[in-house]
C-alpha positions in Angstrom: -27.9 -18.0 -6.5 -28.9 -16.4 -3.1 -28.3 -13.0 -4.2 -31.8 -13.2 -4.3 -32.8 -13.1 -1.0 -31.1 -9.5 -0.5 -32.8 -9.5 3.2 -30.7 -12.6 4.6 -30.8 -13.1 8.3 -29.6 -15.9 10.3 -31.3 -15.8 14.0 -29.4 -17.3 16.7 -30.6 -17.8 20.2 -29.6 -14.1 21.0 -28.4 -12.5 17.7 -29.7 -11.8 14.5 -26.9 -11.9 12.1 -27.3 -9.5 8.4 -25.4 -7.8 6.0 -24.2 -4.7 7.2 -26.4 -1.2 6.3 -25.5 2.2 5.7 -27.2 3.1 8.8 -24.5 1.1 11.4 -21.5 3.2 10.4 -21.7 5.3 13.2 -22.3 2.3 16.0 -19.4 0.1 14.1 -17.5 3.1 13.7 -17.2 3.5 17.3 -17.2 0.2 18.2 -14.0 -0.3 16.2 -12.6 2.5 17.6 -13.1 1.5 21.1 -12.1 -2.2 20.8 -8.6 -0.7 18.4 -6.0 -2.1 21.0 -7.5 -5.4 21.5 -8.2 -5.9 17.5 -5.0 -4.3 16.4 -2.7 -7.8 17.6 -4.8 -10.3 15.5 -5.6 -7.9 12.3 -3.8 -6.6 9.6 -2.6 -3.0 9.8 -5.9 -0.6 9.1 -6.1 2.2 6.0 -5.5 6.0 7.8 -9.3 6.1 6.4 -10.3 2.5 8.4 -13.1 4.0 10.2 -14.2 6.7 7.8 -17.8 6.8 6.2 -16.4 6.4 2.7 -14.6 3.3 3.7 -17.8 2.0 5.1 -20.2 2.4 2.7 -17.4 0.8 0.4 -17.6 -1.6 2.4 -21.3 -1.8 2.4 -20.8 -1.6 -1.5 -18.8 -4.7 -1.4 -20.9 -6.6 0.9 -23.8 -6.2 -1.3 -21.9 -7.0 -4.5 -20.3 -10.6 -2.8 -23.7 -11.2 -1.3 -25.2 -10.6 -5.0 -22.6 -12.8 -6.8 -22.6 -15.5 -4.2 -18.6 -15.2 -3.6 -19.0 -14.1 0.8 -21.6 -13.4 3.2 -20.8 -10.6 5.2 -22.7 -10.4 8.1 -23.1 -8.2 11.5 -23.4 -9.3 14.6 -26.7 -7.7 16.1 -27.8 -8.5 19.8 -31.6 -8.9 19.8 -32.6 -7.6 22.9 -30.8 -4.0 22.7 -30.2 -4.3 19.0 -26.4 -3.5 19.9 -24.1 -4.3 17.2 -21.5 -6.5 18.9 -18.8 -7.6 16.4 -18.9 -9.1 12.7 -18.6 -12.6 10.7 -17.8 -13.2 7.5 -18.2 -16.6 5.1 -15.3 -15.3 2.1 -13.9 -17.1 -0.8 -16.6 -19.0 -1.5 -15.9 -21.8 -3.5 -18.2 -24.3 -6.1 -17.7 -26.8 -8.1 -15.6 -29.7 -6.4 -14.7 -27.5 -4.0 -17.4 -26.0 -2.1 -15.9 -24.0 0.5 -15.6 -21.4 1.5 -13.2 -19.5 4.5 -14.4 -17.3 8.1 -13.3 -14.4 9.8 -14.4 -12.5 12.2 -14.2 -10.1 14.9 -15.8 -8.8 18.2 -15.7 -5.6 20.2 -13.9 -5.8 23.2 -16.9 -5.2 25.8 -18.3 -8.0 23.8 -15.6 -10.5 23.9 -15.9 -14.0 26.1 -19.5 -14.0 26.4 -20.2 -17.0 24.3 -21.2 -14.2 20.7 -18.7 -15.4 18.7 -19.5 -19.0 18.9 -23.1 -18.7 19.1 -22.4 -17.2 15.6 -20.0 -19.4 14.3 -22.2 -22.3 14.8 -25.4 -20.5 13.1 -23.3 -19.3 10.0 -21.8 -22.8 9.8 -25.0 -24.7 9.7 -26.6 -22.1 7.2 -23.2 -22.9 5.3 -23.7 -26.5 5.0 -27.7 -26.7 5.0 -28.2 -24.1 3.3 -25.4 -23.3 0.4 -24.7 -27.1 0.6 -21.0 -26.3 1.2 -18.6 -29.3 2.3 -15.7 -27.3 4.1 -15.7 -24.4 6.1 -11.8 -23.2 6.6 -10.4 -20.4 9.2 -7.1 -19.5 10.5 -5.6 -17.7 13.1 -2.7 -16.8 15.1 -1.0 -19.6 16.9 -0.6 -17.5 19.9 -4.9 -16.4 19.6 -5.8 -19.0 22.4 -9.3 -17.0 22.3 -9.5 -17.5 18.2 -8.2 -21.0 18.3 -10.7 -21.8 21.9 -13.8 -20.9 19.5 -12.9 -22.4 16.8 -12.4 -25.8 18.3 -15.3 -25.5 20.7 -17.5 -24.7 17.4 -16.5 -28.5 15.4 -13.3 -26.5 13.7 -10.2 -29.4 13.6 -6.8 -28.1 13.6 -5.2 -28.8 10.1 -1.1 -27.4 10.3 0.5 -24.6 9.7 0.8 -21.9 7.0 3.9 -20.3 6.7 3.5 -16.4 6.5 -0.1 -16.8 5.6 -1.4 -12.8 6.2 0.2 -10.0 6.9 -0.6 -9.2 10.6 -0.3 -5.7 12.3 2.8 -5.2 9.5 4.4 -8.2 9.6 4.0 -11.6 7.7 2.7 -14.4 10.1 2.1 -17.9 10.2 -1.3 -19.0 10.7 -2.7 -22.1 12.3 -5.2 -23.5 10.2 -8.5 -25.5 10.5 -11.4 -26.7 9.2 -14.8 -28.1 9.7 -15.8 -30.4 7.3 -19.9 -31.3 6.7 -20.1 -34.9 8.0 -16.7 -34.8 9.6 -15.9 -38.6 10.4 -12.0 -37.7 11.5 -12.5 -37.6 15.2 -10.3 -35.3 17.6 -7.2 -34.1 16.4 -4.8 -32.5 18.2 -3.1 -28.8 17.7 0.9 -29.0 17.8 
């Protein structure tokens, strides 16, 4: 369906947000790299080959092949100005049918972190969600303890849900998740994390 439009890009007020190219290994390489201690509590364990070319351009590989099939958009985080590549986003498990949903990640490199990115780019990739793949619910978890992850997340529309009982396995261990949602056309009001 949109695997079309192979050139996708979502322009915030200071990003432009695309899949990722062969030609940002070495600048997310290094980025990962740098921002590895203040990832490595929220993520799941990384590969001995994480940060290696070949695991890039499989990811690459992958990206194009979701974009293609219409399953995730996996996108970069590119600041406009210095065209610095500050973090990523990803729409996964996208959903049709009676469904239509789909689930977000992402992640931001620590120089990068608490400068307003991240939401600036959850609210563009939310509004392409619902206006433009016509989705109904976007879904996302995190940590309990990620007061950052759970700050964007409600700041961005997200309402907290519950709790998932050993949802992902988190730097080696399973972990339960808080879980939330934003729904197109939400009509619940507040609601209130426990």
């Amino acid at each position: 369906m949109f695997g079309l439009r192979r050139k996708l890009r979502i322009e915030t007020e200071r990003m432009t947000l695309r899949l990722p190219q062969h030609g940002d290994y070495r600048e997310w390489a290094a980025l990962r790299a740098a921002s590895a201690a203040f990832l490595a509590p929220w993520e799941p364990v990384w590969s001995a080959d994480h940060l290696s070319r070949r695991a890039f351009t499989n990811r690459i590989y992958w990206s194009q092949r979701a974009f293609t099939q219409g399953t995730a958009l996996p996108l970069v985080l590119v600041r406009r100005d210095d065209r610095r590549l500050l973090g990523a986003i990803t729409l996964d498990n996208i959903r049709r049918g009676p469904v239509q949903a789909g689930t977000l990640g992402y992640w931001i490199g620590q120089p990068f972190a608490r400068h307003g990115y991240m939401r600036e780019a959850i609210l563009a990739l939310v509004h392409h969600a619902f206006a433009t793949l016509d989705l109904s619910r976007i879904e996302a978890a995190c940590l309990p303890e990620n007061v950052a992850s759970r700050g964007v997340l409600e700041k961005t529309g997200f309402k907290y849900e519950g709790v998932a009982q050993s949802y992902l396995q988190i730097a080696g261990r399973w972990r339960n998740h808080v879980l939330y949602a934003n729904l197109r056309g939400d009509r619940r009001g507040r609601t209130d994390a426990g």
